[in-house]
N, C-alpha and C positions, 0 to 999 in steps of 0.2 A: 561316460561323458568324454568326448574326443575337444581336442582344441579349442574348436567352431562353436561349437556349443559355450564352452567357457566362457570364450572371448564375446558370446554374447549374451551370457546370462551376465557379465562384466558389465556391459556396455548399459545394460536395462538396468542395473543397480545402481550405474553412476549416473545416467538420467532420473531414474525417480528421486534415490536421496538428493541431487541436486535442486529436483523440483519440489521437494520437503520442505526444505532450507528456503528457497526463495518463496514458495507460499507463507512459510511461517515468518519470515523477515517483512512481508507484506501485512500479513497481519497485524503482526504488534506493533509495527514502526508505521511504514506511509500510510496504513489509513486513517487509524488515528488523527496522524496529523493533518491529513488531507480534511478531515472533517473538524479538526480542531479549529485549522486557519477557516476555513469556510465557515462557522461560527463567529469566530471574533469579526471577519469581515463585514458580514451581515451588520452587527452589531454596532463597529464603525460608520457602516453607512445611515442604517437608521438614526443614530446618534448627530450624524452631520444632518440629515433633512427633520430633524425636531426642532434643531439650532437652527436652520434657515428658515422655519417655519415660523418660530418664535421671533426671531427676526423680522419678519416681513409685517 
């Protein structure tokens, strides 16, 4: 295995663990929460048109 080779067996290593890291940072963090806040939203708004419903 000469230099070239190395310097790109390197290069694919530090791209995939890279892309490891930001899939798994994805996972456990922003979706969750991207689905969390879209719940409670929901929820808010339903909550405001029962209130102006009830009102009216």
């Amino acid at each position: 295995m000469d230099f070239s080779q190395f310097s790109g067996f390197l290069a694919f290593l530090a791209i995939f663990v890279s892309g490891f890291w930001l899939l798994l940072f994805l996972l456990t963090f922003v979706v969750p929460y991207w689905i969390f806040g879209t719940i409670m939203e929901n929820l808010k708004y339903k909550r405001e048109a029962k209130k102006l419903a009830k009102n009216k």
